[in-house]
C-alpha atoms as one frame of an Amber mdcrd trajectory, in Angstrom:
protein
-197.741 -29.529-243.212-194.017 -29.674-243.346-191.909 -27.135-244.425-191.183
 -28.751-248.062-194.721 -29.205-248.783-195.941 -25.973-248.045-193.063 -24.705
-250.479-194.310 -26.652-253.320-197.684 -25.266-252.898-196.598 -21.300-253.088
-194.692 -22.664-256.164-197.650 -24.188-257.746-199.810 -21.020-257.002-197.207
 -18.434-258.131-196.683 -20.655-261.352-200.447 -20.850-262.134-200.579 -16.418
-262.093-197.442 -16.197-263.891-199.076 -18.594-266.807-201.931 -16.757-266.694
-200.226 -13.386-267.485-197.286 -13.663-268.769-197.647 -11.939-271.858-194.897
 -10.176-274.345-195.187  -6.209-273.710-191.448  -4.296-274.080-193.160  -0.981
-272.958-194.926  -0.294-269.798-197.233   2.858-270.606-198.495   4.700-267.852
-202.038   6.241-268.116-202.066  10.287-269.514-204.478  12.350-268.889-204.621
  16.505-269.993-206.308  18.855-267.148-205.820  21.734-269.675-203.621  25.036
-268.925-200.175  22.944-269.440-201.207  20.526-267.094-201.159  16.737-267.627
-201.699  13.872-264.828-199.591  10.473-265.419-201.244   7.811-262.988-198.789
   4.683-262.270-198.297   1.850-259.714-198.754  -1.690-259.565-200.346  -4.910
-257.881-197.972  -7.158-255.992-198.575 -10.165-253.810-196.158 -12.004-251.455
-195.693 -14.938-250.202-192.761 -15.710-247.805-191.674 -18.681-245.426-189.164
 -18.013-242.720-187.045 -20.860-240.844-187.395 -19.055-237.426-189.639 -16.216
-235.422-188.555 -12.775-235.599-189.492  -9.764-233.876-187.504  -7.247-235.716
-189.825  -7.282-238.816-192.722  -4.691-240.016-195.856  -5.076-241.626-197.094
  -8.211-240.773-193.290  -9.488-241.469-193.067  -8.767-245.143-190.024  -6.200
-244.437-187.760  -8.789-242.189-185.152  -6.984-240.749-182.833  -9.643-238.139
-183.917 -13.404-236.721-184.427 -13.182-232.942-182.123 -14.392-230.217-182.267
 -17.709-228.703-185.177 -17.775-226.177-185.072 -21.665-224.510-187.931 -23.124
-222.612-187.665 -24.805-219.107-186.231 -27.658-221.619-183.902 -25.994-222.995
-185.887 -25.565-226.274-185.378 -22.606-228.248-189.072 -21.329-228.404-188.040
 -19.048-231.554-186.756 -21.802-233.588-190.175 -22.235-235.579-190.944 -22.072
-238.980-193.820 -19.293-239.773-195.283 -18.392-243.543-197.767 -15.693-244.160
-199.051 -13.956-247.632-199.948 -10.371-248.085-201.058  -7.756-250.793-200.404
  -4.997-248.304-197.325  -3.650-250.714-200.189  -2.923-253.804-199.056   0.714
-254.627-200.844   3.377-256.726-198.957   6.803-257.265-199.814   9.882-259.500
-197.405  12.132-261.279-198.708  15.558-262.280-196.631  18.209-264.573-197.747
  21.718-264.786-196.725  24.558-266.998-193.332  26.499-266.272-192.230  28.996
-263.111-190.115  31.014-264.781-186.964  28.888-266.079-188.196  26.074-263.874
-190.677  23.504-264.957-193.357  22.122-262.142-193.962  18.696-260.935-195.855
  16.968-258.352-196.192  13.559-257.181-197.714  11.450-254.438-198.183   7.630
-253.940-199.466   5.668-251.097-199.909   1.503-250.534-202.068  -0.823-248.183
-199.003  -1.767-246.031-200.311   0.318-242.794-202.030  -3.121-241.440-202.265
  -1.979-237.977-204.549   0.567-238.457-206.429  -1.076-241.684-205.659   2.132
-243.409-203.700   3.260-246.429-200.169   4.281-245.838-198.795   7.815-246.802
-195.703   6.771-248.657-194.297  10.242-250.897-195.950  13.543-251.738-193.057
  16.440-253.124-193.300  19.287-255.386-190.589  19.780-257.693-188.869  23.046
-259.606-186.672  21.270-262.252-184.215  23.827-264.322-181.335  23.206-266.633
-178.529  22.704-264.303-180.790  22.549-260.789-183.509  21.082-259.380-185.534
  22.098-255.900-187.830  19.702-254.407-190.306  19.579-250.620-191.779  17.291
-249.461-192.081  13.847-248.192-189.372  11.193-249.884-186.695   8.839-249.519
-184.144   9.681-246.753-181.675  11.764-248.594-178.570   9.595-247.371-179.689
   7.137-248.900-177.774   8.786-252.116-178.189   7.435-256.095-177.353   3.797
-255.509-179.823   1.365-254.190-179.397  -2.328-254.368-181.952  -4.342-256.394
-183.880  -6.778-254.452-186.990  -8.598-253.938-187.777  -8.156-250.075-189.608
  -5.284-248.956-186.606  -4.346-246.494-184.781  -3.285-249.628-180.939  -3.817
-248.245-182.105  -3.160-244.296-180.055  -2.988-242.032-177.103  -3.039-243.866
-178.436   0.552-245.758-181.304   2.998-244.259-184.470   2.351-245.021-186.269
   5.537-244.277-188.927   8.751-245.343-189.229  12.026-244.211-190.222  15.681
-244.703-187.446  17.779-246.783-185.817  20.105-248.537-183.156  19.137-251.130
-181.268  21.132-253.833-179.581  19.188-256.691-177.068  20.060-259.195-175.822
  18.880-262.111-173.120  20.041-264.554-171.485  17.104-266.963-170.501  14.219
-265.167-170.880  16.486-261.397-173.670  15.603-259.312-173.913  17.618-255.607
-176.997  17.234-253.370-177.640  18.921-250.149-180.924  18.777-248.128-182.592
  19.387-244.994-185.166  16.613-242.944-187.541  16.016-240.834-188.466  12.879
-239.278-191.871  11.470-240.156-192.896   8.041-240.152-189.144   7.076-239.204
-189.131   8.626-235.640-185.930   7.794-233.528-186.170   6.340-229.899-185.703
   8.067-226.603-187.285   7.890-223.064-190.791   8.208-223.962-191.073   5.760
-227.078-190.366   6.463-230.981-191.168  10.081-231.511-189.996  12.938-234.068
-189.881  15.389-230.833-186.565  14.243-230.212-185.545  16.228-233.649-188.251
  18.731-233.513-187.191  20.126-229.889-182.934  19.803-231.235-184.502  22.716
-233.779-182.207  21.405-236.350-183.341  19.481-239.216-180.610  16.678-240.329
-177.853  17.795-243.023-177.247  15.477-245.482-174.726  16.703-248.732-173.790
  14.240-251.563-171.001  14.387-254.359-170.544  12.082-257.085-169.927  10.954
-260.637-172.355  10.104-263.282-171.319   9.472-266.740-173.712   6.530-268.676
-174.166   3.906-266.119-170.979   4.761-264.122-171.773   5.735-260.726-169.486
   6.226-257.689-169.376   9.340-254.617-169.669  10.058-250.690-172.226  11.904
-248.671-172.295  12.647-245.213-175.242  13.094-242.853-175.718  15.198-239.464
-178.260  14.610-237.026-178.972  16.349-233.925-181.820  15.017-231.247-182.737
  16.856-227.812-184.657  13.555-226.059-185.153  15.196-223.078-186.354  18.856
-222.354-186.696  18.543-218.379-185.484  16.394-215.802-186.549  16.012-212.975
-184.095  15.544-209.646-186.601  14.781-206.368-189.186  16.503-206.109-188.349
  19.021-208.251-188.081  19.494-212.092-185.820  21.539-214.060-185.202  22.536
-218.013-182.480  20.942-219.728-181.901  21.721-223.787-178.911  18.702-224.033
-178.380  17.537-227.327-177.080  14.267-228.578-174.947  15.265-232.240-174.232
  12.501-234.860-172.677  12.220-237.839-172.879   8.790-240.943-171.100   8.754
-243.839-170.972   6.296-246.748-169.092   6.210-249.912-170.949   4.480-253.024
-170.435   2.955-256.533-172.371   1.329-259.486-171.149  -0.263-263.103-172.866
  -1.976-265.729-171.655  -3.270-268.440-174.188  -4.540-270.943-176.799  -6.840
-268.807-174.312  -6.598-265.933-174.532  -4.714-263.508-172.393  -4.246-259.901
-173.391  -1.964-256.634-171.942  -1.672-253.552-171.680   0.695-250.710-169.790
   1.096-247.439-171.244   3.191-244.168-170.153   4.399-241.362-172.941   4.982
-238.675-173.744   7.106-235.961-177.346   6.251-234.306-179.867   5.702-237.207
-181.679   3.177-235.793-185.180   5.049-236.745-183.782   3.835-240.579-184.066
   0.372-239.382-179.998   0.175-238.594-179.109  -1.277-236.080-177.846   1.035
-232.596-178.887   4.086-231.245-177.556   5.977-228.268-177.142   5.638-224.317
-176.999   7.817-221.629-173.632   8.702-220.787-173.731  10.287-217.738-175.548
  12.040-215.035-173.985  15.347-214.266-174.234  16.830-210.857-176.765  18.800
-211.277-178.857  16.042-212.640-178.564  16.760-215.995-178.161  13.954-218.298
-175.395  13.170-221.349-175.337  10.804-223.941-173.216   8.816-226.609-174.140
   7.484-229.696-173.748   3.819-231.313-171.092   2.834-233.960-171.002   0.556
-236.761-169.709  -0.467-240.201-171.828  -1.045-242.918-171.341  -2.776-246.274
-173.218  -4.397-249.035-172.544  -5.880-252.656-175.046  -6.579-254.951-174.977
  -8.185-258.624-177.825  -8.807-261.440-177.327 -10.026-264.799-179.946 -10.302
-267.063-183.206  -8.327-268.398-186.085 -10.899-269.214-184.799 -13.452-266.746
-182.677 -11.637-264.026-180.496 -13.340-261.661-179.417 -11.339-258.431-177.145
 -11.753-255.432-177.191  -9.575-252.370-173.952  -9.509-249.791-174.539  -7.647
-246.708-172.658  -7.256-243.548-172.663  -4.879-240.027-170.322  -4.916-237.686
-170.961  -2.961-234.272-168.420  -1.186-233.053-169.996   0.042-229.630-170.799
   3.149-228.209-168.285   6.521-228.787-167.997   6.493-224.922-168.983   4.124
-221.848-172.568   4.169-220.837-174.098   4.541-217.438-177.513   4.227-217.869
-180.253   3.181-220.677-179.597   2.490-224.247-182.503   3.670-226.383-182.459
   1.893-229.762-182.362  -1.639-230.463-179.914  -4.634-231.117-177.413  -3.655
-228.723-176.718  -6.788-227.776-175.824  -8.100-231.647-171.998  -7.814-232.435
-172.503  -8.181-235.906-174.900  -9.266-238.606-174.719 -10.713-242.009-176.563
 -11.133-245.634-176.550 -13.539-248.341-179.740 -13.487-250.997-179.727 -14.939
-254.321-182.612 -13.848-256.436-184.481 -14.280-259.474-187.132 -12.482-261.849
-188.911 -12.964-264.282-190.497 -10.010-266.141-193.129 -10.359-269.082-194.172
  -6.751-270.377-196.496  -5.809-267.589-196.262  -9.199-265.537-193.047  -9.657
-262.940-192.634 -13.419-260.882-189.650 -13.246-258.498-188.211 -15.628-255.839
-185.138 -14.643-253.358-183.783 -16.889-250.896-182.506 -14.914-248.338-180.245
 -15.711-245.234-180.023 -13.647-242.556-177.659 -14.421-239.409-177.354 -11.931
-236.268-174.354 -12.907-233.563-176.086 -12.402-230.248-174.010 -11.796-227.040
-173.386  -9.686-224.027-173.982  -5.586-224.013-171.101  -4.257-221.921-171.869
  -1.021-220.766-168.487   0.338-219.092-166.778  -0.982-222.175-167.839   1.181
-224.517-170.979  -1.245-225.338-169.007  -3.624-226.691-170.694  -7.071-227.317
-168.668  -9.971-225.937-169.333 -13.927-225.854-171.125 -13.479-229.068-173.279
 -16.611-230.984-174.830 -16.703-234.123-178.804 -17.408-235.015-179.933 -17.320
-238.508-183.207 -17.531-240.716-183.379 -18.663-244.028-186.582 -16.719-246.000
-187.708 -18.042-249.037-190.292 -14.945-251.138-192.527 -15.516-253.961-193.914
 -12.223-254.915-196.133 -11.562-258.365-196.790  -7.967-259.396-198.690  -6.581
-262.257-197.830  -2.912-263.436-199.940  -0.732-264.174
């Protein structure tokens, strides 16, 4: 079935669902429930489907490719064919969340919270996926919360889109184990927290693994500052990450202990205005080795000391994205992103652990639209991704040289119902 046709069918399907229930609601009410002794239970989440047809293979994509990430390279045949240049289409449910939200009596001058929420996206195992679980302490000016969350980096503004990537790789998409303080006083927001990597592990010589952070013993640093008045956003935070991805080497036949560390340090400055159904975001990084948030980079070994002990320098880039919705009912969108990779901090002499090394820069462009009916939401995003492939160059600094770009064109239809 070509391309076009198979397009007219998700439209016909997607159409059908949204007639079905698309009914007027302006409030979404969660389900309440009392447990007695100041404690009440708030249940919440929502069934979503997806449908999505992509212009070209990619291997840089999760969960049965619902969160697409960058097209792959050109890979030609004894013909010269490209042998990724192929449509593919798939649907999926995986993304159906449910979450609870319980609030207990006060601590003191702090009042309790708890929440947790998981989703069917873990299709590898056939198992549900552990997506947040923190306890909170919220006071007048202050707020403590543990647990498992959102990357703390990834700060108050977040773009609004359809695809699951939601703005990877031009922001982090990450969760982790964590500690975070916030304050508030007026228009002052500040934020500081420590993490632990979780289900975002960073790379290194024996696969993805959070040992790289656990044996730095050093959680990442992340701090935040910024303005909030109405709808008015805009601030900076800063993040510092230290990995140890190798605790012995080994030099003949015998091994020794090594405790070499590999430091980092992102930043990224961020606003958002709206003005009635308006509303602009954008935000601009700078990044050190985060390729564990789906970013592309990571680090390289950077030399091999007499001794045998090994060094290593981290990956560069710029990051930027723009987005823009206007509407409430009917919502359009537009999504800008862009990366450019700056190289390594110093030449490399030996592996690069990370991915996309090879890609001098990548771009965004993804016009949206949704639809939302009380309960009922129908959304379709065109989105165009393009990744200039080229050659690694490892005693310049990793710069990428000779560079071509390869794009894919994904077209999502996703219905959810809230519940």
């Amino acid at each position: 079935m070509k391309q076009k046709n198979i397009l007219l069918v998700l439209l016909v399907v997607v159409f059908s669902v949204t007639s079905l229930f698309a009914q007027e609601n302006d409030q979404v009410k969660k389900i309440s429930v009392s447990l007695g002794d100041g404690m009440s239970l708030k249940f919440g989440g929502y069934f979503r489907t997806d449908a999505f047809l992509d212009t070209r293979n990619n291997n840089y994509s999760l969960i049965d490719g619902l969160i697409f990430v960058m097209p792959s390279a050109k890979n030609p045949d004894a013909n010269g064919k490209d042998l990724n240049a192929d449509a593919n289409m798939n649907f999926s449910a995986a993304l159906t969340r449910f979450n609870a939200t319980f609030t207990g009596p006060k601590l003191g001058n702090f009042q309790l919270s708890s929440f947790f929420e998981f989703d069917f996206s873990n299709v590898d195992t056939k198992t549900i996926l552990f997506r947040h679980a923190w306890l909170k302490f919220s006071g007048k000016n202050s707020e403590w919360q543990i647990g498992r969350s959102w990357h703390p980096f990834l700060g108050p503004v977040t773009p609004t889109v359809v695809g699951a990537a939601w703005g990877a790789p031009f922001q982090p998409f990450s969760r982790g184990e964590q500690i975070r303080y916030n304050f508030s006083s007026g228009w002052l927001r500040l934020s500081a927290a420590a993490f632990m990597q979780s289900a975002f592990p960073s790379y290194g010589p024996n696969g993805k693994s959070n040992l790289y952070q656990r044996n730095s013993d050093m959680p990442e640093l992340t701090g935040l500052a910024y303005y909030a008045k109405g709808s008015t956003i805009f601030g900076a935070s800063v993040d510092l990450k230290s990995l140890c991805p190798r605790t012995s080497y080994t030099v003949g036949s015998a091994t020794y202990k090594t405790d070499e560390k590999l430091t980092t340090v992102s930043a990224a400055v961020f606003a958002q205005k709206q003005c009635g159904l308006f509303t602009a975001k954008a935000q601009g990084l700078y990044i050190q080795n985060m390729s564990e948030a789906l970013l592309q980079g990571g680090y390289a070994v950077k030399a091999v000391k007499a001794n045998g002990d090994i060094e290593y320098t981290p990956s560069q880039s710029l990051n930027a994205w723009a987005n823009f919705t206007y509407g409430k009912k009917y919502q359009a969108g537009l999504f800008l992103g862009y990366v450019k990779n700056l190289g390594l901090k110093d030449n490399a002499a030996g592996i690069y652990y990370g991915y996309g090394n090879n890609i001098g820069s990548l771009y965004r462009v993804s016009p949206s639209f949704i639809y939302t009916a009380g309960r009922f939401q129908f959304a379709l995003e065109e989105e165009l991704t393009g990744a200039a492939y080229g050659t690694y160059d490892p005693a310049d600094k990793g710069k990428v040289k000779d560079a071509h770009m390869v794009s894919n064109l994904r077209t999502l239809l996703s219905a959810t119902m809230f519940f």
